[in-house]
RODO-2510 file (C-alpha; in nm, 4 decimals, decimal comma):
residues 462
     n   res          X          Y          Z
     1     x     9,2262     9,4865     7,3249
     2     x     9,3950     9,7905     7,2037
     3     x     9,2798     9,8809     6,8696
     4     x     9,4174     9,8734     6,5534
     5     x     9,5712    10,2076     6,5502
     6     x     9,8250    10,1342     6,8188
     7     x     9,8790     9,8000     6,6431
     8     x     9,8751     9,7405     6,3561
     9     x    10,0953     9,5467     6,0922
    10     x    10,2091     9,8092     5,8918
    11     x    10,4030     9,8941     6,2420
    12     x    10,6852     9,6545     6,1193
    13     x    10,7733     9,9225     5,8574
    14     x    10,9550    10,2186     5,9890
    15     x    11,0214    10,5610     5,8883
    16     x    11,2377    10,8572     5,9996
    17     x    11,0546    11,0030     6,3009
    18     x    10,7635    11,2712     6,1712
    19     x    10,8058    11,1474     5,8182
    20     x    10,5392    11,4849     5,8025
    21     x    10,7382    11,7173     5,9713
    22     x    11,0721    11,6765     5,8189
    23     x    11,0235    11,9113     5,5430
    24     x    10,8927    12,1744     5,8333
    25     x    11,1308    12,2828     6,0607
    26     x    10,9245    12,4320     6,3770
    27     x    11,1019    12,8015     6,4379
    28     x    11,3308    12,8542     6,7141
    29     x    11,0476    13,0148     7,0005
    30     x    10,8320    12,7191     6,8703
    31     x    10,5328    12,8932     6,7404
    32     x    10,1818    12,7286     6,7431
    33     x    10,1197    12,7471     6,4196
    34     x    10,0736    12,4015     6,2389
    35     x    10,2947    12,2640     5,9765
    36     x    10,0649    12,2109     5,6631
    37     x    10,1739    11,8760     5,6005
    38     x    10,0334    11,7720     5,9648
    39     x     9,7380    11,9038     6,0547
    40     x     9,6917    12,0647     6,3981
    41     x     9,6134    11,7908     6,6433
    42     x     9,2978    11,8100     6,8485
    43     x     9,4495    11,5814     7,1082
    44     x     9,5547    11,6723     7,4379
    45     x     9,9199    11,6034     7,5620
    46     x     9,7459    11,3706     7,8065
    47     x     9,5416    11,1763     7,5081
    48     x     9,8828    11,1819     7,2979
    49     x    10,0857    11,0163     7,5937
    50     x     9,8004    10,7309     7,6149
    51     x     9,8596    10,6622     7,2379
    52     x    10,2192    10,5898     7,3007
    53     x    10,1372    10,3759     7,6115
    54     x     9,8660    10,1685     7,4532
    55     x    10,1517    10,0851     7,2197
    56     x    10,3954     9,9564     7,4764
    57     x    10,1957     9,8062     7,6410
    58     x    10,0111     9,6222     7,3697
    59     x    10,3610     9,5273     7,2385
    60     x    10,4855     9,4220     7,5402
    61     x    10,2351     9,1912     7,6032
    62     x    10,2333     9,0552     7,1732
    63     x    10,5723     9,1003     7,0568
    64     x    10,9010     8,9346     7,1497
    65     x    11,1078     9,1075     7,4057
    66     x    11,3777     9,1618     7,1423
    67     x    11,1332     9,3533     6,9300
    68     x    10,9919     9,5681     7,1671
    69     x    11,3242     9,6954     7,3175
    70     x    11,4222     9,7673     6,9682
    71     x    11,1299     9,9515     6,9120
    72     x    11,1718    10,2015     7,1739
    73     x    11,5624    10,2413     7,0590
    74     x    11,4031    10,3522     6,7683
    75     x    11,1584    10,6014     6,9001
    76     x    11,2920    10,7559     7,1543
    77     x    11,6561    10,7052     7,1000
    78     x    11,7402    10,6991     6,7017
    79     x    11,4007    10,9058     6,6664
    80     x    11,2442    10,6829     6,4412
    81     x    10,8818    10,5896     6,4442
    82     x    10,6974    10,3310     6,3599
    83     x    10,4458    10,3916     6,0333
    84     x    10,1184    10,4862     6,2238
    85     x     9,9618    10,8109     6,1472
    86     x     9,8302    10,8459     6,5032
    87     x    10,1504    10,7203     6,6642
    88     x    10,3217    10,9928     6,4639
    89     x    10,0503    11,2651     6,5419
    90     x    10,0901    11,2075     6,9094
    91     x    10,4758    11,2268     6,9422
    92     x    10,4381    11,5361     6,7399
    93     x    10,1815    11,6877     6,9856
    94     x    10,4125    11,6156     7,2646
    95     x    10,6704    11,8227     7,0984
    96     x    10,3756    12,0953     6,9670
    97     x    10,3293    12,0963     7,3624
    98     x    10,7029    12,2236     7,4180
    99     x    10,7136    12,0883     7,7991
   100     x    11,0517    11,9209     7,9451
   101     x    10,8225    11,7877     8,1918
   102     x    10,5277    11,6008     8,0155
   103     x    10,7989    11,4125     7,7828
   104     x    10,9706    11,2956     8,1582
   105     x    10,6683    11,1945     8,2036
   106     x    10,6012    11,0060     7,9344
   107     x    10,9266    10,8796     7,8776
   108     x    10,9705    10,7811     8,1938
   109     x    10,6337    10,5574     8,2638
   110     x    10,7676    10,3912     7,9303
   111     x    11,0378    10,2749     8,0765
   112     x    10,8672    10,1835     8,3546
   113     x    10,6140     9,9939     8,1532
   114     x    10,8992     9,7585     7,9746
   115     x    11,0909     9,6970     8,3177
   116     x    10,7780     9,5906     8,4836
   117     x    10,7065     9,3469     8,2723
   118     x    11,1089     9,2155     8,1936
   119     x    11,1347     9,2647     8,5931
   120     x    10,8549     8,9861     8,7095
   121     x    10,9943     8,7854     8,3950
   122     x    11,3152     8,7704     8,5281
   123     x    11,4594     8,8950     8,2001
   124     x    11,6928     9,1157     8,3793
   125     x    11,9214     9,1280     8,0740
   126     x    11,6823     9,3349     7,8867
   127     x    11,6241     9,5631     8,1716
   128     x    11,9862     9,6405     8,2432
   129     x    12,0072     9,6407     7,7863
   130     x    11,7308     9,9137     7,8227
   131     x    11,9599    10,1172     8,0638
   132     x    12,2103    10,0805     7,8442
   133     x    12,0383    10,2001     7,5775
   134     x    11,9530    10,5216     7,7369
   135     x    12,3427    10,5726     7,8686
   136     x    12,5033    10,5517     7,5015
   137     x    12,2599    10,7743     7,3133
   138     x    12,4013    10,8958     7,0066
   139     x    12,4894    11,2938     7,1408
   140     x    12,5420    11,4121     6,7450
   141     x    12,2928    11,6467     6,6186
   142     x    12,0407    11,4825     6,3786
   143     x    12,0662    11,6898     6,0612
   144     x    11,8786    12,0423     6,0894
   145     x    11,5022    11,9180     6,1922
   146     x    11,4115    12,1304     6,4739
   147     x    11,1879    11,8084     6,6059
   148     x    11,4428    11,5857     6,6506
   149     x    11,6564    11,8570     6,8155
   150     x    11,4349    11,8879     7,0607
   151     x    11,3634    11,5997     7,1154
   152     x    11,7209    11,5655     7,1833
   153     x    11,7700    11,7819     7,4311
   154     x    11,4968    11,6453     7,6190
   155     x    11,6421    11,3184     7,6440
   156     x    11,9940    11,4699     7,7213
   157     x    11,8479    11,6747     8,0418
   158     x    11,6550    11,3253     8,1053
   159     x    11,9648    11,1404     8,1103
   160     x    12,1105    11,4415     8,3250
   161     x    11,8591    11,3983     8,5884
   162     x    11,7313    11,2515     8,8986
   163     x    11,4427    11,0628     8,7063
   164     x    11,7707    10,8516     8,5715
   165     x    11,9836    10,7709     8,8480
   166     x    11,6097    10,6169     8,9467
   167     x    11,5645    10,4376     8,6167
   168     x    11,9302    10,3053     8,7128
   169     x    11,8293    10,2241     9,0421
   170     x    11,5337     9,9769     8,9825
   171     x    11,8029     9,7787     8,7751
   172     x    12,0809     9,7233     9,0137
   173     x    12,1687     9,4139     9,1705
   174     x    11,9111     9,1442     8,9800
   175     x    12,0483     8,8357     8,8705
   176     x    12,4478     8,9023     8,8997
   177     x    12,4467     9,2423     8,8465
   178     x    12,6741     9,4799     9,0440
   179     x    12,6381     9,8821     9,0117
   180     x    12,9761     9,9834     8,8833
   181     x    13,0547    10,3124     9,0738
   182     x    13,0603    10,1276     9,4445
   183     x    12,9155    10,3263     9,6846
   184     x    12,8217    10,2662    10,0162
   185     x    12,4934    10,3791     9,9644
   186     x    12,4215    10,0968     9,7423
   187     x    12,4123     9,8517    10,0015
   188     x    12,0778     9,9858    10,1647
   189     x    11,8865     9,9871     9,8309
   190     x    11,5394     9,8439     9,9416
   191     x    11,5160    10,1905    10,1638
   192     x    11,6003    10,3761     9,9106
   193     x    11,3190    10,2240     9,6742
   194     x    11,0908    10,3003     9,9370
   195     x    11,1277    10,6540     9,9071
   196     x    11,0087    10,6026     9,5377
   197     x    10,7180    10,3506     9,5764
   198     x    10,5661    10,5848     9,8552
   199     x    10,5926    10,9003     9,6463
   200     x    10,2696    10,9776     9,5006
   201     x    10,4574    11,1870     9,2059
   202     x    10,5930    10,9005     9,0818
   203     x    10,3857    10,6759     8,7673
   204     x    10,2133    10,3976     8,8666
   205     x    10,4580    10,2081     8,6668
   206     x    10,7788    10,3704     8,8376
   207     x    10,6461    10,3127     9,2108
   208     x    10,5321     9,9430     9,1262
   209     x    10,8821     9,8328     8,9511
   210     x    11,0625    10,0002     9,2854
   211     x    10,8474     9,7769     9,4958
   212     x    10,8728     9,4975     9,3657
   213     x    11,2585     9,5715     9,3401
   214     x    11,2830     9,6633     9,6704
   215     x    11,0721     9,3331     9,7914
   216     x    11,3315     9,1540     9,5779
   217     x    11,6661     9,2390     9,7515
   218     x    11,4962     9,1886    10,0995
   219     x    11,3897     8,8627     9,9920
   220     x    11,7610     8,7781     9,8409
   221     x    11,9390     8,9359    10,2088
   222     x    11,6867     8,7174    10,4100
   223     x    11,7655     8,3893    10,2115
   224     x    12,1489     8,4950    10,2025
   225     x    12,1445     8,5609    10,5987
   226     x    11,9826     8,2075    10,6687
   227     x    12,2731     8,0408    10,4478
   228     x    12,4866     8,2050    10,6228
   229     x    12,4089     8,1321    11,0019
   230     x    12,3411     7,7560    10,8326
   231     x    12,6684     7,6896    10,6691
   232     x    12,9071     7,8902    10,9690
   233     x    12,8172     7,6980    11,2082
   234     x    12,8562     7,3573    11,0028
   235     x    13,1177     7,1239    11,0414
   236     x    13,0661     7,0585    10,6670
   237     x    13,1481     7,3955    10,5671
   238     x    13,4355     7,4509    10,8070
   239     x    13,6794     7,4533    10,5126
   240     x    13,4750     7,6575    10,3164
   241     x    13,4133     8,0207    10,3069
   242     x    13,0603     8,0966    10,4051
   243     x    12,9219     8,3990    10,1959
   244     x    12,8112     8,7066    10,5122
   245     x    12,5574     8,9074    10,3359
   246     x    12,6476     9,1511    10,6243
   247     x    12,9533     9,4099    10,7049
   248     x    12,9692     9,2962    11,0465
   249     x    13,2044     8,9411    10,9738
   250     x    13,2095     8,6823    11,2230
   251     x    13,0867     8,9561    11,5123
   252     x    12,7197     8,9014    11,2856
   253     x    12,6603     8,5187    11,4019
   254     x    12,7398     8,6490    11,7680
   255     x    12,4659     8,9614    11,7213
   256     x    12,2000     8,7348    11,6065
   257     x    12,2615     8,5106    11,8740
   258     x    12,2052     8,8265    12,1239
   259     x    11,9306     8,9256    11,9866
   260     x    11,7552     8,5432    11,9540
   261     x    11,8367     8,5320    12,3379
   262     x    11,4887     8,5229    12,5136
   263     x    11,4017     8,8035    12,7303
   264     x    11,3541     8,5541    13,0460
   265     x    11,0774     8,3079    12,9218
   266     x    10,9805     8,5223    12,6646
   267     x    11,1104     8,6442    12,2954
   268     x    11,0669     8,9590    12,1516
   269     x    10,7439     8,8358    11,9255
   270     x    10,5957     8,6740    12,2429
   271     x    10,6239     8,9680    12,3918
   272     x    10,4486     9,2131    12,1370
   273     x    10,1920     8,9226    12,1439
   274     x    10,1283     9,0037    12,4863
   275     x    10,1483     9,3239    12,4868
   276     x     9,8696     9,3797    12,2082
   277     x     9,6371     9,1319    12,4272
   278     x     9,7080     9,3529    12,7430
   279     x     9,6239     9,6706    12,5434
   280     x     9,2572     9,5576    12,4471
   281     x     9,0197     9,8320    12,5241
   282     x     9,2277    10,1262    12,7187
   283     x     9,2666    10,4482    12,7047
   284     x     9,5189    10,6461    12,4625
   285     x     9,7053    10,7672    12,7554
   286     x     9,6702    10,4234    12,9247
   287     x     9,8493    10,3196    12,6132
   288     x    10,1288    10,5741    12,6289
   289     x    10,2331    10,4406    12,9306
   290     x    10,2464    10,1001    12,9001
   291     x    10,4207    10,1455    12,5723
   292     x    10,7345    10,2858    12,7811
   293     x    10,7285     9,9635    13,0503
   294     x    10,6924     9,7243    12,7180
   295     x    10,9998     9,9421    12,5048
   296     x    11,2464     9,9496    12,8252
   297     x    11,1118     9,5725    12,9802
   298     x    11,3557     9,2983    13,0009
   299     x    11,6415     9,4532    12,8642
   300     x    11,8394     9,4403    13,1650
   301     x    12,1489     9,2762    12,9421
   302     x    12,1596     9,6819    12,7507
   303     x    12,2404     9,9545    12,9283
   304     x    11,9591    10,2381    12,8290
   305     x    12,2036    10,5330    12,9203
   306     x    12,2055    10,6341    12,5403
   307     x    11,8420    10,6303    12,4856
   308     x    11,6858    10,7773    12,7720
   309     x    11,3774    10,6747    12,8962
   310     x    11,2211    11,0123    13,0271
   311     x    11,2811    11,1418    12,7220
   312     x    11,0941    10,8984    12,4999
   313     x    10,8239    10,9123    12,8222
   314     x    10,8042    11,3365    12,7747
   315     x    10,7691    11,2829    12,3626
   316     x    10,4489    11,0655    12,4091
   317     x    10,3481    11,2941    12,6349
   318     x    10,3400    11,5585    12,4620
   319     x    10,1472    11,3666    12,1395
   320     x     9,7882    11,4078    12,0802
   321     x     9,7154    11,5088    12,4812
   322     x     9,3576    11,5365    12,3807
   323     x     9,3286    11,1932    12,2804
   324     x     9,4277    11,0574    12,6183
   325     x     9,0844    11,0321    12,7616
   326     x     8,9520    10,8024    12,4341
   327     x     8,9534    10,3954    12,3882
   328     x     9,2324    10,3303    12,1458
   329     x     9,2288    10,2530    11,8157
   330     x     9,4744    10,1087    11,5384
   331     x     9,4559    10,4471    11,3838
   332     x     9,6115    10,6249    11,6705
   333     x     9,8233    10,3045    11,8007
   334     x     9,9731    10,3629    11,4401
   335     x    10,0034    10,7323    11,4393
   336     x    10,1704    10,6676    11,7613
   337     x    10,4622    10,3487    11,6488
   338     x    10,5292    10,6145    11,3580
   339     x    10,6466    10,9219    11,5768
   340     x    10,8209    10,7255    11,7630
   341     x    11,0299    10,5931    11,4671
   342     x    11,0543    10,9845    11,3523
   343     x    11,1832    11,1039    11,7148
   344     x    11,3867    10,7876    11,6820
   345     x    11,5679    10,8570    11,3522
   346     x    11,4971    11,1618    11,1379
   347     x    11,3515    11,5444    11,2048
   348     x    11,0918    11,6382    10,9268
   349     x    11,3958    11,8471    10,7457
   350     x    11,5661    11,5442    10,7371
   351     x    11,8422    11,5777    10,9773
   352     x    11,8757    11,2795    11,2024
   353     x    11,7558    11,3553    11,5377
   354     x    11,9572    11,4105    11,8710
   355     x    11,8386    11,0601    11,9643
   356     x    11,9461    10,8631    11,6871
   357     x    12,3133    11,0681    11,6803
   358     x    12,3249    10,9593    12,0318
   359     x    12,2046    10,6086    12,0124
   360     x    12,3644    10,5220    11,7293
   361     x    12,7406    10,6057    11,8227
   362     x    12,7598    10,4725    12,1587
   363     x    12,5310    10,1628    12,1063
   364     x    12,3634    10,0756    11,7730
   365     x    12,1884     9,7300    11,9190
   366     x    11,9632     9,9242    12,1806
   367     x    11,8406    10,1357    11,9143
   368     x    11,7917     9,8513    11,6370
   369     x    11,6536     9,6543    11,9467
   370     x    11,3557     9,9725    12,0324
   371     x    11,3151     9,9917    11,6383
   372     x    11,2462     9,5906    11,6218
   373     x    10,9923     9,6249    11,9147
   374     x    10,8039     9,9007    11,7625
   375     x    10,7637     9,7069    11,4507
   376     x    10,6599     9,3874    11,6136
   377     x    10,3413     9,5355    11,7260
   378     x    10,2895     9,8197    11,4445
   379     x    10,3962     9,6112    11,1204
   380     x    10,2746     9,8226    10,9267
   381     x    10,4953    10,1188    11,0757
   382     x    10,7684     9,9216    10,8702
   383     x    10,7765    10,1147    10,5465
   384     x    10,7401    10,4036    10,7527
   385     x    11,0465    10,3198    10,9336
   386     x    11,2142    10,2703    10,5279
   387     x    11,0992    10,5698    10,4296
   388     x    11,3045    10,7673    10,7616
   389     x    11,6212    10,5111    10,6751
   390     x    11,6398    10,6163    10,3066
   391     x    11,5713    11,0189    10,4357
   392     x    11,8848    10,9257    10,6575
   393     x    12,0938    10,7441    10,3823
   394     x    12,0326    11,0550    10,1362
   395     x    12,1653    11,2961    10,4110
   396     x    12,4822    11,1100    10,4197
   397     x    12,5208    10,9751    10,0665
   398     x    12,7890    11,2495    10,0019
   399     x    12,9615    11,1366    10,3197
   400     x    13,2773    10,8794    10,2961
   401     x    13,2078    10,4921    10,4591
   402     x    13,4704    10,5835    10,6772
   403     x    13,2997    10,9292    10,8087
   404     x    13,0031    10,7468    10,8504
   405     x    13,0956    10,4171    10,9797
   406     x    12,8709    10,4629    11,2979
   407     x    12,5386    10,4672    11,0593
   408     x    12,6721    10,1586    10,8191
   409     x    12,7504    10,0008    11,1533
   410     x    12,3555    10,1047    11,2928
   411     x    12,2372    10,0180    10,9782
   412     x    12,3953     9,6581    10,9707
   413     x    12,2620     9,5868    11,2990
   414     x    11,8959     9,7264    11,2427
   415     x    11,8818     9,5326    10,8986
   416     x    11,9955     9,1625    11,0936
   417     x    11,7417     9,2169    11,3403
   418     x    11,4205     9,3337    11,0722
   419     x    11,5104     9,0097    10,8923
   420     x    11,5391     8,7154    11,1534
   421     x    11,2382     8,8760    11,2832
   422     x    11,0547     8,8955    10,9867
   423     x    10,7114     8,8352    10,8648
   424     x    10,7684     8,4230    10,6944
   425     x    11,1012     8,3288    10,8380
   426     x    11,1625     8,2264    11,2160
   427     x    11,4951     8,1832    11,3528
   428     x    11,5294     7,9767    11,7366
   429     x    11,8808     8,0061    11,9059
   430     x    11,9111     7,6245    12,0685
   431     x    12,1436     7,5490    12,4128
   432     x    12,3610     7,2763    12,2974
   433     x    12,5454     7,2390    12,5624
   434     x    12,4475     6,9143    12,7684
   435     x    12,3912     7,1302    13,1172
   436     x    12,1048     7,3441    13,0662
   437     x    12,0859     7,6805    13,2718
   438     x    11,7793     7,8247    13,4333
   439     x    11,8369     8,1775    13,3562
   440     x    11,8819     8,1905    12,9736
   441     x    12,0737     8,5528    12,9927
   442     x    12,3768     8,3302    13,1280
   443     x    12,4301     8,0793    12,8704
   444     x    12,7360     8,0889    12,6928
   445     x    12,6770     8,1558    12,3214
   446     x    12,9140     7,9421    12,1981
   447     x    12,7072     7,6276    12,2629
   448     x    12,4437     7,8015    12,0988
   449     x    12,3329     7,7239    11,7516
   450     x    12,0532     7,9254    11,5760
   451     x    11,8149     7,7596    11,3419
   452     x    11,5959     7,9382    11,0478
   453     x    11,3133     7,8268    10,8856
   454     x    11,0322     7,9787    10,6396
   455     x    10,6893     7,9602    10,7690
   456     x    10,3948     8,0976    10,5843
   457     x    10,2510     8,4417    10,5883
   458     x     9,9145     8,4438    10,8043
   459     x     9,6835     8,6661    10,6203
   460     x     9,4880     8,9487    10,7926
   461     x     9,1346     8,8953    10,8410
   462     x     8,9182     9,2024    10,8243
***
């Protein structure tokens, strides 16, 4: 339990911020020399910053939600502090410190440490009241302390910053909540989260509240794609509007349906199944090449002109050669699903690659469909395969829907076919019609009706 310092009752009283300091303005180059009010603190910035935390966090966890939100207003946004000698001592070495960067820091895990917690409570009013809070700061200058004008103009260049637009980010679309400036961008949030959750810069705090955001909106497209194939194709709902989670319209029933269509006997899960079973004990470059026959088998319905085989076959070629003689492993098999994803999407500097510009304007599905079967037998190449989406999105983001329609369009596709072949959900496409054909790739679709159910996860067993 944190101690008493960090919380204690005399916190409910409150005082302007450094009652200590206000009679000692620090001079303009911010000397070192202490104020004699305030003795020179013998913490680090480090120690300081875990002062603060112990206090949101132990408030967070003890005080209403109200309370603590009101609390930070007052600390870091009316600079007002709570009456706590080493509360006060530590926000004051923080500014002793005179570093832009450790008060990010700090300020930012703080946030991070509220939304968290508001986040897996579903209190998504108070997160979106926090962001709020930040976004109408009061901009007039407070009186002539030097402190607080510092302190100031820290949170201004906060609010000015990339750290921000990421605060704003792990707030968007919970409960009812729509961002305001619409941007196409918007739309492919859980990739974009990735990007934060997998950066290792980022606070614990800041990466945790962007996963579990990110798992959030994937979990709300999957149930909102199930309704929808449900309700469209029920007499019941005829009359009624079904709500598409997608931009593709009606064309999105008629993709799933493509892609649910078995490849002969066998589905696209049956046959990653297989293929792990058949690549049991071989060689890397054993592996390499029956990769290629299990991308490009039973496809027959796509034409592969856009992504070309030989050129997928001279990439793996080309990828760890000395390896080829060894019995593979998952760490290579992974290593391997990965750069295949990379020569399928985006260069290290970012820039999509001449595969994905081809693939993805002449046919979107045969790319999505490659992606899906990569993933099917590497899952976890999947936040990988994020993390290369968002580096795409942020190439683009400056770049109008309309510009851009053939990577929205890619994106829609790839996003349909992640979902109904997803981890806990199975979707079946069913022959209705009474006279039942041999060859599967013939039936007509329309007497097809897909079915979705959640099934549980199966644990990995080590």
């Amino acid at each position: 339990m944190p101690s008493q310092d960090v919380s204690s009752q005399s916190e409910t009283k409150e005082s302007k911020v450094l009652p200590a300091l206000t009679n000692n303005i620090l001079p303009e180059d911010l000397a070192e020399q202490p104020t004699t009010q305030l003795k020179k603190s013998e913490l680090t910035v480090s120690a300081a910053q875990d002062i603060i935390y112990k206090f949101f966090i132990y408030h967070i966890k003890n005080s209403a939600s109200a309370v603590v939100l009101q609390q930070f207003k007052k600390i870091f946004i009316e600079l007002i502090a709570p009456v706590n000698p080493k509360l006060i001592q530590a926000i004051y070495t923080i500014i002793e410190f005179n570093s832009q960067l450790e008060f990010n820091n700090l300020f930012k895990r703080c946030c991070y440490i509220l939304l968290n917690n508001w986040i897996t409570q579903r209190k998504y009013q108070l997160a979106r009241d926090l962001i709020k809070i930040i976004s109408q700061r009061t901009l007039s200058e407070p009186q002539a302390d030097n402190c607080l004008k510092i302190l100031r103009v820290w949170l201004t260049n906060f609010v000015n910053s990339q750290d921000y637009e990421d605060l704003k980010l792990s707030v968007f679309k919970y409960g009812d909540y729509q961002p305001v400036p619409h941007n196409w961008t918007s739309r492919y949030q859980p990739y974009l989260l990735a990007a934060q959750y997998l950066d290792a810069k980022n606070t614990i705090e800041e990466r945790e509240t962007a996963r579990l955001l990110s798992q959030h909106l994937k979990d709300k497209y999957k149930f909102d794609l199930a309704m929808y194939t449900s309700h469209s194709q029920s007499a019941a709902f005829k009359l009624k509007k079904s709500y598409n989670p997608t931009l593709l319209g009606d064309e999105a029933l008629r993709l799933i349906k493509i892609i649910l269509i078995n490849r002969g006997s066998r589905s696209y899960r049956s046959l990653a199944n297989i293929f792990l079973t058949q690549t049991q004990n071989i060689t890397y470059k054993q592996f390499k090449e029956y990769v290629i026959k299990y991308l490009f088998f039973y496809d027959k319905v796509f034409t592969h002109n856009d992504i070309s085989q030989e050129n997928i076959i001279n990439m793996l070629e080309i990828f760890h050669p000395e390896n080829d003689a060894e019995t593979l492993n998952s760490g290579i098999q992974l290593r391997t699903c990965n750069y295949l994803i990379k020569c399928l999407t985006v260069e290290n500097s970012a820039e999509p690659t001449a595969l994905f510009l081809c693939a993805t304007q002449l046919n979107p599905l045969t790319l999505a469909i490659l992606i899906l079967k990569i993933i099917l037998i590497s899952p976890h190449s999947r936040t990988y395969l994020e993390l290369c989406l968002a580096r795409l999105i942020q190439y683009y983001q400056d770049t109008s829907p309309d510009e851009c329609h053939w990577l929205i369009n890619f994106l829609e596709v790839c996003q349909i076919a992640l979902t109904i072949y997803g981890e806990n959900v199975q979707y079946n496409l069913v022959n209705m019609s009474e006279k039942q054909q041999e060859e599967q790739l013939l039936i007509d679709l329309n007497n097809c009706r897909v079915f979705s159910q959640h099934k549980p996860i199966k644990k990995d067993q080590d």
